[in-house]
KETIPA-336066 format. One line per 5 residues: number of its first residue (from 1); their letters; for each residue z, y, x of N, C-alpha, C. Coordinates in nm, 2 decimals, padded with zeros to 4 digits. Each point is the difference from the previous one (the first is absolute). Layout:
// residues N
NUM> a> Z/Y/X/Z/Y/X/Z/Y/X  ...
//
This chain:
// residues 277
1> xxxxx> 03.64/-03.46/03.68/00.07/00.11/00.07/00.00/-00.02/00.15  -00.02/-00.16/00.04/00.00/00.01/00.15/-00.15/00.06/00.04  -00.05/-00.03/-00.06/-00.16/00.02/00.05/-00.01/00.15/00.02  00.03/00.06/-00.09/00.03/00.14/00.00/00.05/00.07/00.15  00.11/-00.06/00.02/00.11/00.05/00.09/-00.08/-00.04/00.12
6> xxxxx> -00.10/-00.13/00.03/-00.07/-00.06/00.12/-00.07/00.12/00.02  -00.07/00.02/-00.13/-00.16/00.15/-00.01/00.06/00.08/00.09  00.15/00.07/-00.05/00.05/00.12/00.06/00.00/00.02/00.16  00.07/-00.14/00.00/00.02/-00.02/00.15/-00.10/-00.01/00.09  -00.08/-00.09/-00.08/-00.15/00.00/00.10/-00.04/00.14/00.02
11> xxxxx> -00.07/00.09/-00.12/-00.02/00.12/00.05/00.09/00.10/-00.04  00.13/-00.02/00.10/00.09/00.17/00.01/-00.07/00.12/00.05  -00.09/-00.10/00.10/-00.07/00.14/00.10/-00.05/00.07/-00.06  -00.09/-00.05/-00.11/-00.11/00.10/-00.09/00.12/00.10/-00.11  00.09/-00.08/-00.06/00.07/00.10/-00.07/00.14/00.07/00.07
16> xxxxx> -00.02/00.02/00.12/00.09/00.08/00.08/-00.09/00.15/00.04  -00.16/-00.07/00.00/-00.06/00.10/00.07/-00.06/00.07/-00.16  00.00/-00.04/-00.11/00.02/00.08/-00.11/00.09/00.07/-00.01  00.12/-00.03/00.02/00.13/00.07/-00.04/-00.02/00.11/00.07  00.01/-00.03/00.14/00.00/00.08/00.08/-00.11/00.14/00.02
21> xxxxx> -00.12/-00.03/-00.07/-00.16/00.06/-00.02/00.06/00.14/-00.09  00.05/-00.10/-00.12/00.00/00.06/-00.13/00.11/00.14/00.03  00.09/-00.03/00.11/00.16/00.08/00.03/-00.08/00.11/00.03  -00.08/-00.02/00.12/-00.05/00.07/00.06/-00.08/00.11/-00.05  -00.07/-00.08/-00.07/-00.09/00.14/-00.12/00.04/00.10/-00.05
26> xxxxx> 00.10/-00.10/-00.09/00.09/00.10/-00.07/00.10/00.12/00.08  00.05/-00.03/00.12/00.08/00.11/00.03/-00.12/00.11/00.08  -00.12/-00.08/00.09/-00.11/00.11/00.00/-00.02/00.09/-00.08  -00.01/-00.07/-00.14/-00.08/00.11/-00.14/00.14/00.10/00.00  00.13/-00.05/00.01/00.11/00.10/-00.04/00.02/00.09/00.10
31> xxxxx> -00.06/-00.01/00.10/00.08/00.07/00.14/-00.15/00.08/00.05  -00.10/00.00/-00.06/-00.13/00.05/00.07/-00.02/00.10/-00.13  -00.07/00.10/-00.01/-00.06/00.05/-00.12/-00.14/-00.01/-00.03  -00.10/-00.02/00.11/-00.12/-00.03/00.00/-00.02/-00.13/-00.01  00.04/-00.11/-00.01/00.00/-00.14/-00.10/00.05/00.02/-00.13
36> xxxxx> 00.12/00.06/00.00/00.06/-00.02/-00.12/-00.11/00.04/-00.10  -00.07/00.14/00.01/-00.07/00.05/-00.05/-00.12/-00.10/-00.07  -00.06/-00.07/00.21/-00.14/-00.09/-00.03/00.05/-00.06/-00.14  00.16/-00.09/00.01/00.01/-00.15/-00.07/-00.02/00.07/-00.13  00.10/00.10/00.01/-00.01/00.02/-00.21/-00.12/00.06/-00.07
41> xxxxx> -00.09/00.01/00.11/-00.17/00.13/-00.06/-00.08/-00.20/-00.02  -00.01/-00.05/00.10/-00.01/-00.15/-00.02/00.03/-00.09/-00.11  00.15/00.01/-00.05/00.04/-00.09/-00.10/00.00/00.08/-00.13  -00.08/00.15/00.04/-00.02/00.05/-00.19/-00.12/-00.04/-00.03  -00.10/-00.05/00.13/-00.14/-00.04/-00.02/00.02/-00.17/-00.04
46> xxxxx> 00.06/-00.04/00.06/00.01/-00.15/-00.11/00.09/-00.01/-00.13  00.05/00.08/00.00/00.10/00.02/-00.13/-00.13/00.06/-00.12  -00.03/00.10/00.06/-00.07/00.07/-00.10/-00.10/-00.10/-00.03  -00.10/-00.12/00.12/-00.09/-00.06/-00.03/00.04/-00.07/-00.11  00.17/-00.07/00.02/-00.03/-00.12/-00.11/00.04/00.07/-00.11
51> xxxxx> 00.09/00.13/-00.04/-00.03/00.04/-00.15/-00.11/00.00/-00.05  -00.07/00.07/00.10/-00.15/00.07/-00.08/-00.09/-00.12/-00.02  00.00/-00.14/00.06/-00.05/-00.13/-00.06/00.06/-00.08/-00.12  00.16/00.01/-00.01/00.09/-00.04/-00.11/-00.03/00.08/-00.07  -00.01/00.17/-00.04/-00.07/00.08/-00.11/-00.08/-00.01/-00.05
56> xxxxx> -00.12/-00.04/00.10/-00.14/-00.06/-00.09/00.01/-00.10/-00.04  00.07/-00.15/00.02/00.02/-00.09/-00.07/00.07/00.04/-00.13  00.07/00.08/00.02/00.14/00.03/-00.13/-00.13/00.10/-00.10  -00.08/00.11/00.04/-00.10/-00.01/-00.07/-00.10/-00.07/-00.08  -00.02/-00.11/00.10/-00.13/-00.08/-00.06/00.04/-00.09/-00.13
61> xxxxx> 00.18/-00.05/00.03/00.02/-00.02/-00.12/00.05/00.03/-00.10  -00.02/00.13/-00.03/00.08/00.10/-00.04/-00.15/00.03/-00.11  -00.13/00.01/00.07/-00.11/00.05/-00.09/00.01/-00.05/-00.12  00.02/-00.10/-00.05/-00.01/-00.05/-00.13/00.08/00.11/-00.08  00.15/00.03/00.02/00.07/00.12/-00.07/-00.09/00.12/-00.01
66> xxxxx> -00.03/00.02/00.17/-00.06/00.16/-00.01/-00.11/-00.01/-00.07  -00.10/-00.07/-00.03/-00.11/-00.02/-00.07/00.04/00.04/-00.17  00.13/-00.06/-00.02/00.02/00.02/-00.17/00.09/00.16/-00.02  00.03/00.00/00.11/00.05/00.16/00.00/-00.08/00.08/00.01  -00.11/00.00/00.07/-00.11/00.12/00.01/-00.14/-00.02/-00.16
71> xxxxx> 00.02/-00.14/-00.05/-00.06/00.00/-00.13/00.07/00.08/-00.08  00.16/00.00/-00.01/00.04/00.05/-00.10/00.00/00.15/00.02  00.00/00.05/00.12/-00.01/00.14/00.03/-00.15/00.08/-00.05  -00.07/-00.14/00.05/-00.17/00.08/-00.03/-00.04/00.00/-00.18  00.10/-00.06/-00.07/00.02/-00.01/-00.14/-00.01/00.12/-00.06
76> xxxxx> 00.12/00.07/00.10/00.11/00.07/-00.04/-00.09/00.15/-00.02  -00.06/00.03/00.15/-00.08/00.07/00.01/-00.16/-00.03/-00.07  -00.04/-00.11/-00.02/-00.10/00.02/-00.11/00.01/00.05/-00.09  00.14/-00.01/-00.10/00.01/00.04/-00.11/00.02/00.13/00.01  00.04/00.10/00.07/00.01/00.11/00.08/-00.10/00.10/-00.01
81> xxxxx> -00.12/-00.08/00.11/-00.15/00.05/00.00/-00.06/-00.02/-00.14  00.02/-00.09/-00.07/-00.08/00.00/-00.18/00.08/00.14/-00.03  00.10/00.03/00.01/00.02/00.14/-00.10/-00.07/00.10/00.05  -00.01/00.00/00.11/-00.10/00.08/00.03/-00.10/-00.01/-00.03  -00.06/-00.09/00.01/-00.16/-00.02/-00.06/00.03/00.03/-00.14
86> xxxxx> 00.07/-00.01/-00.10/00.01/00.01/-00.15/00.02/00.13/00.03  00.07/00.11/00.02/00.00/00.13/00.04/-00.11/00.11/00.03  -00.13/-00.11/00.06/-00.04/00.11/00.08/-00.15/-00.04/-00.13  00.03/-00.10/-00.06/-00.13/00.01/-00.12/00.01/00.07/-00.11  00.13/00.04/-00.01/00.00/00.19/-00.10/-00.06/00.10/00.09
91> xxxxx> -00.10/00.00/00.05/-00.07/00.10/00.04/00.09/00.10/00.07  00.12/-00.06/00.08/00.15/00.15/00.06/00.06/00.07/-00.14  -00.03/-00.09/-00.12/00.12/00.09/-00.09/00.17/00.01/00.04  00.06/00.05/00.03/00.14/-00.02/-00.01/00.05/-00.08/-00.08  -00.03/-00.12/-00.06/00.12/-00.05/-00.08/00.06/-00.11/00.05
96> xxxxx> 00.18/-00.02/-00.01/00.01/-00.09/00.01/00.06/-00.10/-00.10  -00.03/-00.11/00.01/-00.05/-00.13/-00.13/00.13/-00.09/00.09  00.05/-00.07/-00.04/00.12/-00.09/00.05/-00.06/-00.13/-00.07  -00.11/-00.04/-00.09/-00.07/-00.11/-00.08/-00.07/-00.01/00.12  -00.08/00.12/00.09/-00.13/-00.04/00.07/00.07/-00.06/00.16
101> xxxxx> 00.10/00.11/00.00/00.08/-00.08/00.16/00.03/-00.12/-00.02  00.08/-00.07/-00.09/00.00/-00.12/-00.04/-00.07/-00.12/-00.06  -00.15/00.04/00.01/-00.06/-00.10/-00.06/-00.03/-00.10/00.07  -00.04/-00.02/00.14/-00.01/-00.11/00.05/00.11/-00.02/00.07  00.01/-00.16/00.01/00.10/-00.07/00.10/-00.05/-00.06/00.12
106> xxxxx> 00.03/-00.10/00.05/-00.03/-00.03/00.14/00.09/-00.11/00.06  -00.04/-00.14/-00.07/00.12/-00.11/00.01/-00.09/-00.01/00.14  00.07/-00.10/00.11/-00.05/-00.05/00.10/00.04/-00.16/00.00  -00.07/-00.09/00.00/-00.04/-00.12/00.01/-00.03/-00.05/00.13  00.00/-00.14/00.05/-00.05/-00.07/00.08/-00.07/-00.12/-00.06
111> xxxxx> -00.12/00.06/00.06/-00.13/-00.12/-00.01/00.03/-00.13/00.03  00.00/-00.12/-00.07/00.08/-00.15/00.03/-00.12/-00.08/00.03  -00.12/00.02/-00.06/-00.16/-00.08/-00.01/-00.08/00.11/-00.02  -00.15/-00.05/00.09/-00.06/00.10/00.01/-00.13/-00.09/-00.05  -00.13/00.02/-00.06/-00.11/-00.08/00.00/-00.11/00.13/00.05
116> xxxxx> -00.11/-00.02/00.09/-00.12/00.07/-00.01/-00.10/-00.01/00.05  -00.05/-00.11/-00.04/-00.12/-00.07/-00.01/-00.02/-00.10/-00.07  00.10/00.00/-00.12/-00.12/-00.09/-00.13/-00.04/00.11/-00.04  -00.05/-00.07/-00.14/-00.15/00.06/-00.06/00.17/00.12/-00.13  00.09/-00.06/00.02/00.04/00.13/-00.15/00.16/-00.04/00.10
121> xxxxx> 00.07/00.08/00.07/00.11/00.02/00.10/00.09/00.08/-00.06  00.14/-00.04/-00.01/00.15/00.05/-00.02/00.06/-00.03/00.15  00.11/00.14/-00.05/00.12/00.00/00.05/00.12/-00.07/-00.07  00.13/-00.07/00.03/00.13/00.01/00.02/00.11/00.05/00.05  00.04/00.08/-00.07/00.15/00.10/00.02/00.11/-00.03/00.01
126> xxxxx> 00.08/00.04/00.06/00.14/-00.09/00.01/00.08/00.05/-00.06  -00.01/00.09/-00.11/00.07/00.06/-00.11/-00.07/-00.02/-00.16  00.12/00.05/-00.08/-00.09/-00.05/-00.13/00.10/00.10/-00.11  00.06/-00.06/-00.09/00.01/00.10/-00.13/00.15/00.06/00.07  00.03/-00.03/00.06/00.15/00.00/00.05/-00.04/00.11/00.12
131> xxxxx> -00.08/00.05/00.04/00.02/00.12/00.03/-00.12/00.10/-00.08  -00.05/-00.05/-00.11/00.01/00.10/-00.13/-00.21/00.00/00.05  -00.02/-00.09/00.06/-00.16/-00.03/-00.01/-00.04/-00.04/-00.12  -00.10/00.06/-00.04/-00.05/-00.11/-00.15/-00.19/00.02/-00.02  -00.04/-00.08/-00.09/-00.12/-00.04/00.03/-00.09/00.14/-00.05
136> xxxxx> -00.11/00.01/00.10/-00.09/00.12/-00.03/00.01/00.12/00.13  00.11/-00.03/00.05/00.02/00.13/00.05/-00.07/-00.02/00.18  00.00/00.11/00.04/-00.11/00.01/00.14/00.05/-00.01/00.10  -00.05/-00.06/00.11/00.04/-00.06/00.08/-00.08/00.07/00.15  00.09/00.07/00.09/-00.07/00.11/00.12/00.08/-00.05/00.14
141> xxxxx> -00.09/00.01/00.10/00.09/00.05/00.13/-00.02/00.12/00.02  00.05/00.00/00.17/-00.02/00.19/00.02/-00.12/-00.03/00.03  -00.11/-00.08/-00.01/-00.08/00.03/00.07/-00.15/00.03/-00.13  00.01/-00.10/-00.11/-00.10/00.00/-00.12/00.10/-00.07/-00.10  -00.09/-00.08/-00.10/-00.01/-00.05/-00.08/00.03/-00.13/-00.04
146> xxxxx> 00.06/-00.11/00.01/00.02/-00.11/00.00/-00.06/-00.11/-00.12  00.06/00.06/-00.15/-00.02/-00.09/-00.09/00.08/00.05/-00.14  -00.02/-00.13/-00.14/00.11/00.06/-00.07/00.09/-00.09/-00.05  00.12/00.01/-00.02/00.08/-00.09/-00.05/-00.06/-00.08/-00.13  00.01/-00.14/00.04/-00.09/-00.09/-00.13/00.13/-00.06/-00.08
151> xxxxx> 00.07/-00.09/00.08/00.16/-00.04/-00.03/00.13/00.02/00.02  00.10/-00.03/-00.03/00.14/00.01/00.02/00.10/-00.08/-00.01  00.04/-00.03/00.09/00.16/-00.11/-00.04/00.14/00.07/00.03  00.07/-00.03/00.01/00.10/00.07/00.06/00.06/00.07/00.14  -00.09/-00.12/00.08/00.02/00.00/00.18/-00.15/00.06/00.05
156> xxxxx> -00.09/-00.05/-00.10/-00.10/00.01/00.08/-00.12/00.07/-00.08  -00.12/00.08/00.03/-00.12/00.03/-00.04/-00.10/-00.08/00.04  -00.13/00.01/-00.10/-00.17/-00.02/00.06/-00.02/00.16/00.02  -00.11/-00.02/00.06/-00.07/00.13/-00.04/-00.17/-00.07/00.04  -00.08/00.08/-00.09/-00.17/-00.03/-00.01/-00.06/00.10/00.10
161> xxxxx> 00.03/-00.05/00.14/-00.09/00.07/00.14/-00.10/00.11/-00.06  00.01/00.12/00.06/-00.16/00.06/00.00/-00.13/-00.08/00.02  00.02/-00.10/00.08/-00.10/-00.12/00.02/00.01/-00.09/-00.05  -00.04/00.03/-00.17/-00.02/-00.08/-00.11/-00.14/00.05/-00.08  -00.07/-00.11/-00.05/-00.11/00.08/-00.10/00.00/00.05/-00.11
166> xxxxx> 00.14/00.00/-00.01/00.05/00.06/-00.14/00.07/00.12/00.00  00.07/00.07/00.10/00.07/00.11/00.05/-00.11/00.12/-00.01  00.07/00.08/-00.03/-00.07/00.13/-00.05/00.09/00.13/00.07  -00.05/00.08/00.04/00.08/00.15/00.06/-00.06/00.09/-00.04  00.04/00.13/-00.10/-00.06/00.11/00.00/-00.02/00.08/00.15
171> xxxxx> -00.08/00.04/00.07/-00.01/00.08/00.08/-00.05/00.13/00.01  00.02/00.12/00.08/-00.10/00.08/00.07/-00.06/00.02/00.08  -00.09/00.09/00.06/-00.08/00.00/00.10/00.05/00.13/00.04  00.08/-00.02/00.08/00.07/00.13/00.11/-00.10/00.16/-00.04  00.08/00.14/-00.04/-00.09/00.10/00.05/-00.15/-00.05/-00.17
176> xxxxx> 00.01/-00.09/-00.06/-00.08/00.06/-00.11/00.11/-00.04/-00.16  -00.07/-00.01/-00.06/00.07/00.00/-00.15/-00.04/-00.16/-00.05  -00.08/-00.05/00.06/-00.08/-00.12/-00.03/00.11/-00.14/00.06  00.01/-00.07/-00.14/00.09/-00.11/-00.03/-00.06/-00.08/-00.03  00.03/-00.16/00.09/-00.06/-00.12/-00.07/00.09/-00.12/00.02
181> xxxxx> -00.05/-00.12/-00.04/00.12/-00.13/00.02/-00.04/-00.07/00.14  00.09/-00.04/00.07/00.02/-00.07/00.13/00.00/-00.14/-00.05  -00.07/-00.11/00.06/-00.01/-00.10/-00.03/-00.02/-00.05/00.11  00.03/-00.14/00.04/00.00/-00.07/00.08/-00.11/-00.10/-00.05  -00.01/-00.07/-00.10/-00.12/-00.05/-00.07/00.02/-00.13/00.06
186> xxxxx> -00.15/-00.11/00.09/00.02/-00.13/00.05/-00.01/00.07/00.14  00.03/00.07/00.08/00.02/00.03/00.10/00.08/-00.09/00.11  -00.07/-00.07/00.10/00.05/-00.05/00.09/00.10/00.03/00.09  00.01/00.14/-00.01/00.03/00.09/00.15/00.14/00.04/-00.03  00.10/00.00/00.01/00.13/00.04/-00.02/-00.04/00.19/00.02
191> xxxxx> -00.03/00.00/00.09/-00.02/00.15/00.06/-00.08/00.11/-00.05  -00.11/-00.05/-00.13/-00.07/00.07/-00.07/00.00/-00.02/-00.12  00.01/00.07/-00.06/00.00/00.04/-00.17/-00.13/00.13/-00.05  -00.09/-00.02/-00.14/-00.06/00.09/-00.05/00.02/00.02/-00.12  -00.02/00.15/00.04/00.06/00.11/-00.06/-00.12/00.07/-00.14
196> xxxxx> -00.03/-00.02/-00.12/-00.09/-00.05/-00.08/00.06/00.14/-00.13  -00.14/00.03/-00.08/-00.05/00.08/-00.11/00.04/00.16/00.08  -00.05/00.01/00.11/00.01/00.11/00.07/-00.15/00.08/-00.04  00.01/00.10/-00.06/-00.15/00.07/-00.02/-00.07/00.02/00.10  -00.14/00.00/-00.02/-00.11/00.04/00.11/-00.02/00.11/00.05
201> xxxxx> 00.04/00.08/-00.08/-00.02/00.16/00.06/00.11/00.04/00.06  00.11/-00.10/00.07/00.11/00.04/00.06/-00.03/-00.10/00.14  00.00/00.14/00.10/-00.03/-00.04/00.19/00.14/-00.03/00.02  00.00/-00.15/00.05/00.09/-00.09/00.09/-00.05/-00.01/00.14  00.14/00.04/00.08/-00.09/-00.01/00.12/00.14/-00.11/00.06
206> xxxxx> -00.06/00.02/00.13/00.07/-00.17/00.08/00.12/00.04/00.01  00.10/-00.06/00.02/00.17/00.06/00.03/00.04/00.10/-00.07  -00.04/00.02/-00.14/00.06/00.11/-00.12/00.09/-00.13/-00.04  00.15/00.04/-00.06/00.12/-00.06/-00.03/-00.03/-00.02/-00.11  00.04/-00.09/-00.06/00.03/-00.07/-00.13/00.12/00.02/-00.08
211> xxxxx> 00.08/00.04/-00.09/00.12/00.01/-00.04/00.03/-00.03/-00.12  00.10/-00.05/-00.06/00.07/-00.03/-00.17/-00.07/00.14/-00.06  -00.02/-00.04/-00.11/-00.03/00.11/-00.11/00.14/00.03/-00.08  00.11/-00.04/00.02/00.08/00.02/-00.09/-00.03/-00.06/-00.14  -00.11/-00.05/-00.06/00.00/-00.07/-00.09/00.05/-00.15/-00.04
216> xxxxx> 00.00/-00.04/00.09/00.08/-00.12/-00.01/00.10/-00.06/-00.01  00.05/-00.08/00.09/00.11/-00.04/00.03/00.10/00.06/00.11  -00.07/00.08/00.08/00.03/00.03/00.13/00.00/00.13/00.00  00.04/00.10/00.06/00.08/00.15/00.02/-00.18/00.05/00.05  -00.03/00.12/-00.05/-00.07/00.04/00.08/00.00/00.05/00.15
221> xxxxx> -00.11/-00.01/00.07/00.04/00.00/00.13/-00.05/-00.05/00.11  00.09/-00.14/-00.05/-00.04/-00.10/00.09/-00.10/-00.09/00.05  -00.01/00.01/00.17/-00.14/-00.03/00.06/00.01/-00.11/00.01  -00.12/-00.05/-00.10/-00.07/-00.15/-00.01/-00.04/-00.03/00.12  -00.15/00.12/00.05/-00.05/-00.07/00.14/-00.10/00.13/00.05
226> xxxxx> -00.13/-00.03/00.05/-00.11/00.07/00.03/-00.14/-00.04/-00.04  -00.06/00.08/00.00/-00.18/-00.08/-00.04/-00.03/-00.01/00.12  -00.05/-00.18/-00.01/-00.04/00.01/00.10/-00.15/-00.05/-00.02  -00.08/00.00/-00.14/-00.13/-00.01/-00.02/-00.04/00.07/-00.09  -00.07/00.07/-00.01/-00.08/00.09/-00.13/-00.17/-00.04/-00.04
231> xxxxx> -00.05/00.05/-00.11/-00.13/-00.03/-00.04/00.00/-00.11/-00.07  00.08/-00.06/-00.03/00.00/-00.16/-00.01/00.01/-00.01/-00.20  -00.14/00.04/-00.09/-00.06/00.00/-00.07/00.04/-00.11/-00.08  00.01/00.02/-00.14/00.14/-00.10/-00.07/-00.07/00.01/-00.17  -00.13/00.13/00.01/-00.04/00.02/-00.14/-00.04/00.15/-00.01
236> xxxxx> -00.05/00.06/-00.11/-00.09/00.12/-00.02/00.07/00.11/00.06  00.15/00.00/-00.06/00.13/00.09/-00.07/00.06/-00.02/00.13  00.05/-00.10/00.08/00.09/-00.04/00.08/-00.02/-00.02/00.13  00.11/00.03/00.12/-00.07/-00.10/00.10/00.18/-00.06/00.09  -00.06/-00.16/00.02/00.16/-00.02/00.07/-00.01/00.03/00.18
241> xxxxx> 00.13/00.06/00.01/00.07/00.02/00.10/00.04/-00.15/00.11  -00.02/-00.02/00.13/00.10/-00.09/00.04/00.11/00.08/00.10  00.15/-00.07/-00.09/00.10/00.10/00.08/00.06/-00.14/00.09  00.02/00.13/00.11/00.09/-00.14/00.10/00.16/00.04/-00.05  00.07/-00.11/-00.03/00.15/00.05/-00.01/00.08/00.03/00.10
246> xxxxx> 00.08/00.09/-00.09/00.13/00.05/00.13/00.12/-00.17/00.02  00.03/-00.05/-00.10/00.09/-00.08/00.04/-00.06/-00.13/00.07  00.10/-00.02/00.04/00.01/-00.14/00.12/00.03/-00.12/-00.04  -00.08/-00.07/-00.10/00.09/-00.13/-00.09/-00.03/-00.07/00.10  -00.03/-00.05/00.13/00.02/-00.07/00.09/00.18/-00.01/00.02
251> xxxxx> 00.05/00.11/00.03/00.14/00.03/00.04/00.07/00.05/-00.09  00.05/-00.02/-00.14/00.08/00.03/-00.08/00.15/-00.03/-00.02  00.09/00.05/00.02/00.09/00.00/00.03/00.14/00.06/-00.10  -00.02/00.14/-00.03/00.09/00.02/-00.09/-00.10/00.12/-00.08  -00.02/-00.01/-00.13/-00.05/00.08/-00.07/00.07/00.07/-00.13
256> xxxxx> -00.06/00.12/-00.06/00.11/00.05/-00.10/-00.06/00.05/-00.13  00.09/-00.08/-00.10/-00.05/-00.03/-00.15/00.03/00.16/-00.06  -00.12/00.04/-00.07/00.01/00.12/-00.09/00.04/-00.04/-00.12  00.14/00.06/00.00/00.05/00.03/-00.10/-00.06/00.15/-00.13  -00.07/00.00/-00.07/-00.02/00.10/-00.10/00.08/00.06/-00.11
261> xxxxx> 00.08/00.06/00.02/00.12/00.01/-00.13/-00.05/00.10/-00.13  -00.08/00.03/00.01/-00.12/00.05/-00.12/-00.11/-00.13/-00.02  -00.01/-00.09/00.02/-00.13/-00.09/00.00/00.04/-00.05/-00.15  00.10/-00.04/-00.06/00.04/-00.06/-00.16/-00.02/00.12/-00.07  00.05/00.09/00.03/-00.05/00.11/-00.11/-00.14/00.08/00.00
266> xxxxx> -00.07/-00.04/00.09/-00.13/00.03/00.04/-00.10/-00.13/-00.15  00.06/-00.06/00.09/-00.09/-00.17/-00.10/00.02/00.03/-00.16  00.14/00.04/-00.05/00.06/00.00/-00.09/-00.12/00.12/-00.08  00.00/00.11/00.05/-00.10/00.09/-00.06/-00.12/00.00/00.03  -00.07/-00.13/00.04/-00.16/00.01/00.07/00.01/-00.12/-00.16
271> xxxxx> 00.08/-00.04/-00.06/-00.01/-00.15/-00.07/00.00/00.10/-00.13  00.06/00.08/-00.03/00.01/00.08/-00.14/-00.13/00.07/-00.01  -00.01/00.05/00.15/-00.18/00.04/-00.02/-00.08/-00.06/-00.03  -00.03/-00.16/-00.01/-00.08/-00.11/00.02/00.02/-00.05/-00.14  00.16/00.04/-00.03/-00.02/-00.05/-00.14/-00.07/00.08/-00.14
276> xx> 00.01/00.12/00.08/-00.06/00.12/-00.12/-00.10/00.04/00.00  -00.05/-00.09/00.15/-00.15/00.05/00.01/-00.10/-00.08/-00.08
//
């Protein structure tokens, strides 16, 4: 406490000529209007500076939420856009079906593990039967294609990457009628997949879209990728495609499991066929 009291005393002069600085200012700014003005146009520029730095911080940590909020909205509206797409493949009949609005769902997931570059690559989900995931069912971003559900625990999923040699996608070839399987095969390349039992007498040209056939697992619709090779000679009858993919398995992040609520009663009557046949 003495030391203190010494400091003061040593320099009064400097904190007299503060006191006295600070008096000064303040009754200028109250007694003048053209300072008062300057000070307060001045202190909304540092006020404003450090909100608008504190806001971007309070955003940046804040993305992890907004990220799961704008999945669950882009869900929301996928499922949205499929009725439409189920709608517009009755040819514009008027009817409305409450089975077809409701047939797909649109859980959203976060990617926990990612593999893509071995020779046969999964994903891990950070959801599992407990938000009503179960094995089979297809796995999309907004951007392509991902994979399909292999396993299930409670907390967590696998899924068997597109970038597997055993993964299979019914596809189209944008603008024709012509459907073949997407295969990733032993493909090195995360970023390319071919597109195989495409007939000969059907012209692929470079950057024609790729899309789900609706036969599968997956909604019709949805863009796989583009050709980005043609000619590529595979047998008499056939010739394969190389498509570059739409999605980004470099950066996977949050993806969303198709739910099919016709898919058990689909199987259920493909098996009675199978058995009578």
């Amino acid at each position: 406490m003495k030391n203190l009291w010494l400091f003061f005393i040593r320099y009064n002069a400097f904190f007299w000529f503060l006191l006295f600085f600070t008096a000064a200012v303040i009754l200028s700014i109250r007694h003048n209007s053209f300072q008062r003005s300057s000070f307060v146009s001045s202190s909304n520029i540092v006020v404003g500076s450090f909100y608008d730095k504190l806001n971007s911080w309070k955003s940046y940590l804040d993305l992890s939420t907004t990220n799961d909020d704008l999945a669950r909205e882009n869900a929301s509206l996928r499922q949205k856009l499929q009725q439409y797409i189920l709608r517009d493949t009755l040819d514009s009949i008027p009817l409305t079906d409450s089975i077809d609005e409701s047939r797909y769902e649109f859980i959203v997931a976060e990617v926990v593990n990612n593999s893509i570059h071995q020779k046969s690559n999964y994903l891990t989900l950070g959801k599992g039967t407990n938000a009503g995931i179960e094995k089979g069912m297809g796995v999309i971003t907004s951007n392509g294609v991902v994979g399909i559900v292999l396993d299930v625990s409670t907390n967590f999923a696998t899924v068997r990457s597109l970038l597997h040699p055993d993964s299979r996608v019914s596809v189209t070839l944008d603008s024709t009628e012509a459907f073949g399987s997407l295969v990733w095969g032993n493909n090195i390349d995360p970023k390319l997949a071919m597109l195989r039992d495409i007939p000969n007498h059907i012209k692929a040209e470079k950057g024609q879209v790729i899309r789900t056939s609706g036969f599968s697992l997956f909604p019709k619709g949805i863009k796989v990728g583009e050709v980005d090779e043609t000619g590529i000679t595979s047998g008499e009858s056939f010739l394969d495609i190389r498509v570059r993919l739409s999605t980004n398995f470099y950066n996977l992040h949050h993806v969303y499991v198709v739910k099919d609520n016709l898919e058990e009663e689909k199987q259920m009557l493909e098996a009675e066929r199978d058995d009578n046949g």
